[in-house]
C-alpha positions, 0 to 999 in steps of 0.5 A: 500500500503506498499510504504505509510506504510514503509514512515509512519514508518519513519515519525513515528520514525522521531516524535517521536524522534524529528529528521529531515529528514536528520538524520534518515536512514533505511535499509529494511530488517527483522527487518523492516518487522516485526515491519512494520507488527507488527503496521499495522497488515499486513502480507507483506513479505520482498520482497514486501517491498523491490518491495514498497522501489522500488518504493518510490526510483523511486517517489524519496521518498527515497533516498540512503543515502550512498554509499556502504549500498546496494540497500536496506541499509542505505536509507533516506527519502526525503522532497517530501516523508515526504510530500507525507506520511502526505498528504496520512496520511491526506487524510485517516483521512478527508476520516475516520471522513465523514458524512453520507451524504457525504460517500453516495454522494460520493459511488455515485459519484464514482458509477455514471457508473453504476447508469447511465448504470440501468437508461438508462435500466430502461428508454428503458423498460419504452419505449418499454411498452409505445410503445408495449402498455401494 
């Protein structure tokens, strides 16, 4: 999702220069594009970035920062999107050091529709032999 990948480069660049949240603003536009696609390895265009700067204005994880800078200029990131980039950024990592066991546990879990749909088949043809007699 390019709203997560546009809040993880400003929790990036706010780590790596020791800046608060208060101090750092961006404006989306080429610059930002190519150096978003350039660490994801995406091919997002500008206007997908600006549809995922949309979005995170309405999650109110961006704010604007200024009056006058536009509608997609001198934009800040706010403490509820600071917090929702490293809850994402988290979650990724617990999903990426699973288990074995657990990644099967859980692709049943997610499955279990369908799991439930082939058994209830399986069940019905079991029936209608016992009952047909073959």
């Amino acid at each position: 999702m390019p709203e997560f990948k546009l809040l993880d480069n400003v929790v990036d660049y706010m780590e790596s220069t020791g800046s608060t949240y208060k101090l750092v603003t961006l404006g989306v536009d080429e610059k930002l594009l190519n150096e978003i696609n350039s660490q994801n390895n995406t091919t997002y265009t500008l206007n997908e970035l600006e549809k995922a700067a949309d979005k995170c204005l309405a999650h109110e994880w961006l704010t604007h920062a200024t009056m006058g800078g536009g509608k997609y200029g001198s934009l800040r990131i706010t403490p509820k999107g600071v917090g929702a980039a490293r809850s994402r950024r988290k979650a990724e990592e617990l999903k990426a050091s699973r288990t074995w066991l657990k990644e099967s546990s859980d692709y049943i879990e997610d499955h279990k529709g369908i799991l439930i749909f082939f058994v209830a088949v399986i069940a019905l043809a079991t029936f209608i032999l016992k009952v047909t007699g073959e």
